[in-house]
N, C-alpha and C positions, 0 to 999 in steps of 0.2 A: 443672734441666732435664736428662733422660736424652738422652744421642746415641744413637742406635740403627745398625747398622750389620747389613744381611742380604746375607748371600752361599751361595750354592748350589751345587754342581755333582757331575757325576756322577762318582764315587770311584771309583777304581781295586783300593781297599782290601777285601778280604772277609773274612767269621768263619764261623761254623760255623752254632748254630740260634739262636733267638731262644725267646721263650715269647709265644707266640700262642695262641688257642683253634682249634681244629678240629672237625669233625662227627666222631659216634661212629664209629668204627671195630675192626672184628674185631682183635683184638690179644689175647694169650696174657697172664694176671694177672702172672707172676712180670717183665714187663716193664713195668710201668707200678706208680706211684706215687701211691695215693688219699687225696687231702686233704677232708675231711668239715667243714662247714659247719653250725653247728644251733643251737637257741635257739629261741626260742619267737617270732611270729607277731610281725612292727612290730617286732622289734629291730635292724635295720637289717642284714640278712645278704646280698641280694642288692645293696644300696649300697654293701657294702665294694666286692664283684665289679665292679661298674659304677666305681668311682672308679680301680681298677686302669684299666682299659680306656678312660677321660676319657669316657666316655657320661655327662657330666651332666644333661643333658637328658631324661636316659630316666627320672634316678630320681622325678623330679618327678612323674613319670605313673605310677609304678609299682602294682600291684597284688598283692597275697599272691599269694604262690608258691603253686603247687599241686602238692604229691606234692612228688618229688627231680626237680630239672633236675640234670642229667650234662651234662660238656661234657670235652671234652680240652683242651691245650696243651702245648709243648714248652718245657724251660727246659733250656739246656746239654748236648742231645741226647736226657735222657731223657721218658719220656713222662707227664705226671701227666693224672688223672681227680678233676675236681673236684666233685665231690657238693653242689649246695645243697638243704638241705630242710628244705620250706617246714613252717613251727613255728601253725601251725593245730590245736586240740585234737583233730579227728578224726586229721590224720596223726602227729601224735607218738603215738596210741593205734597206729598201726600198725604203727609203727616199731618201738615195743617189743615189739609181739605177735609181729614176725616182723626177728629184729636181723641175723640171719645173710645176709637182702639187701640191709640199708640200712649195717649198720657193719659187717661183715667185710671186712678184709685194708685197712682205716684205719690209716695213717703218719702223719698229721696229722690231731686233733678242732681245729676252731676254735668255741669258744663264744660267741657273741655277746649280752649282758645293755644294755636299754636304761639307762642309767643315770640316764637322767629320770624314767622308768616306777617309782617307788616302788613303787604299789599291785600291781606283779606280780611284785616280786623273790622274795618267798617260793615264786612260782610256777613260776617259773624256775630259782631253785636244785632246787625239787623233781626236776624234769627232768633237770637238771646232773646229780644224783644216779642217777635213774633210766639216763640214757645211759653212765656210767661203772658201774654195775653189769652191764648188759648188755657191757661190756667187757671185764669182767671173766669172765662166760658163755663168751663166745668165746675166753678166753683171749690177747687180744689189749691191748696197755698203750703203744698211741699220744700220744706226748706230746699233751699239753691247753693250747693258749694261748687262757685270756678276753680277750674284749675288752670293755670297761667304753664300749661304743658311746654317742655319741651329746655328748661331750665338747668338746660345741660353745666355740668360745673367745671367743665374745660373751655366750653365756650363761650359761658356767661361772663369767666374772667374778665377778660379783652373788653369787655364792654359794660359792663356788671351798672355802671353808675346810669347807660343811657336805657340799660333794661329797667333798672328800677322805676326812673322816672316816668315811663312808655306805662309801668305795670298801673304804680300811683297813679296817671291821669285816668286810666283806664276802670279802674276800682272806684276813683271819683265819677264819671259819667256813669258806671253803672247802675251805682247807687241811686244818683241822683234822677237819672231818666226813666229808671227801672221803678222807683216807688212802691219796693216788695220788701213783705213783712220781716224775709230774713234770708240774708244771702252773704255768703262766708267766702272766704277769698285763701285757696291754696298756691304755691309756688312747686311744680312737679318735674319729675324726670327720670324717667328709666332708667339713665346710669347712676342715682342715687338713689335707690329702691327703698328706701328710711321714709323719702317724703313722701309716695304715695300710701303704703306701710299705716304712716304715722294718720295719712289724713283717713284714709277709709276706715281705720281703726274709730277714730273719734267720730266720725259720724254716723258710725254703723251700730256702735253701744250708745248713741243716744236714743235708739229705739229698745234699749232695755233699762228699766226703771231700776234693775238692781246692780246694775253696773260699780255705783257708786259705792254699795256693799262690797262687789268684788274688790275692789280697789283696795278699800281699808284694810282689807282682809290678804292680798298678796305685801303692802305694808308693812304689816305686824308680823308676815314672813319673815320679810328684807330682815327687818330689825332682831329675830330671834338669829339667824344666820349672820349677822355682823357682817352682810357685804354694800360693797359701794354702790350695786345696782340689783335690780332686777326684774324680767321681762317673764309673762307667760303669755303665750302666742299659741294660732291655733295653726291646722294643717296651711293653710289658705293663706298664710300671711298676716289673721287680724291678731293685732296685740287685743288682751282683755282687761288686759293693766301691767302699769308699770313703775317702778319709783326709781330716783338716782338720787345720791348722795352729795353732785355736785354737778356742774356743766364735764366737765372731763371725763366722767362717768358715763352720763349721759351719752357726749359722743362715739366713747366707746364701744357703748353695745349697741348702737342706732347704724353705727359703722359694720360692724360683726355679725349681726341674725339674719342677713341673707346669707351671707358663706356659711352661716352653721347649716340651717334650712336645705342649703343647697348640697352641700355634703352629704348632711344625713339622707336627702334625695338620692344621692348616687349610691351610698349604702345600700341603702334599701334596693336598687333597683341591680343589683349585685350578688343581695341576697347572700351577704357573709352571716358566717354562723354567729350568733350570741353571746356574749359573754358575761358584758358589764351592762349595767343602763344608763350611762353615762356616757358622755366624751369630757375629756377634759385637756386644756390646750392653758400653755406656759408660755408668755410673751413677756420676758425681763419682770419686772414686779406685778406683772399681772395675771391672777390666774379665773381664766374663764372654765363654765361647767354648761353644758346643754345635756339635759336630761328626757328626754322622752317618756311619756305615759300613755302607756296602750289602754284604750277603753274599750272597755268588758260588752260592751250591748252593740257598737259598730266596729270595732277595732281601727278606729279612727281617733291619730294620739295629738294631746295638746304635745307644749316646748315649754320649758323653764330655762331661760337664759341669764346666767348669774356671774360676778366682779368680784374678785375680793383682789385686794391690792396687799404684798407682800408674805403673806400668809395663808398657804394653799384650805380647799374645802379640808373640813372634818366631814369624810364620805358616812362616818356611820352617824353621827347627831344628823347631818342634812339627812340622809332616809328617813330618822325617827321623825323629824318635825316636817317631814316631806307626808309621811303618812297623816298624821295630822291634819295638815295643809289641805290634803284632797278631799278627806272627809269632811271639811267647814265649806268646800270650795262647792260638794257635790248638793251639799243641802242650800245650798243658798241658790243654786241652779233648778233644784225641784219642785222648791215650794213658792 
């Protein structure tokens, strides 16, 4: 039997930006960062978007995209434009006829392949093809991450060994026919919200050089808190870094940060009064904490998602080195 324990209250503590979406806005190219979305029609491209964002409920109703939805968001001050576009035969014919509106001045292709959908993988690659030659027109060589959508884990069971081998030949022809500079191969699926989570996270901080700071830096956290894990994640789903103590760890909180996520979603949208800045949740030797940080300039808060095994948080040393923590975290975001 899980103890569950919630506590709320309004933090003192602020950061800097979060990665939220926004309405389009006048903004000059050389400041914003466009990640491009594409794959042909039912491969699951606007559910990845939707599962960032915990809008489960929307995808169950959803309908083909039409044309390119544009949308913005902020992740660590700078500004990206995310491009979905919708993979329907008449607009991929458009796309190509005219590339210089749809993929010019792309930092990130994300390709999305159902990997149920057999009968249109040939179709698909054709595409795949087609979008990185047009790439190649513009003179533009945006890393390429596939995702092998739809890698459902009730139903990859049953078959898990003929999906692999379907994935492996397919990762081998693309490689090899594709002849691009760099192209990275994910395994995805909506009802494990971890893998998409996991992979936009790592490709979306590779467009920030200090990343690599942050990391060291939530790290040297882990290790002053003595716990077996720990995740800081923004509104939007992107982890900013993370460490585990062990695979079991690991699992643990890659399993757990959409329900906290999703939770504190309903909270808020509930709108209970305040109390603690914390939640904290008791599963047999396991004690989890999700901490919330309201920031002072958009009131838009990171997540700290933390593990300690047999021996619950010390709630007042983790605030002291909690305050800490934001101040190294805020500077190394400003400068």
């Amino acid at each position: 039997m899980a103890e569950i324990f919630i506590y709320f209250h309004q933090g003192e503590i602020h950061l800097e930006d979060s990665f939220l979406f926004y309405p389009e806005e006048s903004q000059s190219r050389e400041e914003i960062s466009k990640i491009l979305f594409t794959g042909l029609d039912g491969s699951g491209k606007t559910s990845v978007i939707l599962t960032l964002q915990r809008e489960y409920s929307k995808i169950a109703l959803l309908e083909p995209t039409r044309g390119a939805q544009r949308s913005k968001f902020k992740l660590l001050g700078r500004e990206i434009s995310e491009w979905d576009l919708g993979g329907q035969k008449s607009y991929r014919i458009a796309y190509l006829k005219n590339p210089s509106k749809y993929f010019e001045d792309t930092e990130i292709a994300i390709y999305v392949i159902d990997i149920l959908d057999t009968s249109r993988v040939l179709e698909s690659l054709s595409y795949l093809y087609d979008v990185i030659e047009k790439f190649r027109e513009l003179k533009i060589q945006p890393p390429i991450y596939i995702f092998f959508h739809k890698y459902d884990p009730k139903l990859i069971r049953s078959v898990k060994n003929e999906i692999e081998i379907e994935i492996q030949k397919l990762q081998k022809e693309i490689v090899e026919t594709a002849n691009y500079r760099m192209i990275k191969f994910y395994r995805t699926s909506i009802y494990d919200p971890f893998t998409i989570i996991s992979a936009m996270s790592k490709m979306l901080l590779e467009l920030f050089p200090k990343s690599e700071l942050i990391q060291r830096t939530i790290e040297e956290y882990a290790k002053k808190l003595e716990c077996e894990g720990l995740i800081i994640i923004d509104k939007n789903s992107i982890i900013l870094g993370s460490c585990f103590k062990d695979e079991d760890s690991k699992k643990k909180l890659s399993g757990t940060i959409a329900y906290f996520l999703s939770l504190n979603d309903v909270f808020e949208e509930m709108e209970l009064e305040k109390q603690e800045d914390h939640i904290l949740l008791k599963k047999s030797d396991n004690h989890f904490i999700f901490k919330p940080v309201t920031m002072k300039e958009t009131n838009l808060p990171y997540y700290m998602l933390g593990l300690k095994k047999h021996n619950p948080f010390d709630i007042q040393f983790l605030n002291k080195e909690f305050n800490a923590f934001v101040n190294i975290f805020k500077d190394i975001i400003r400068n």
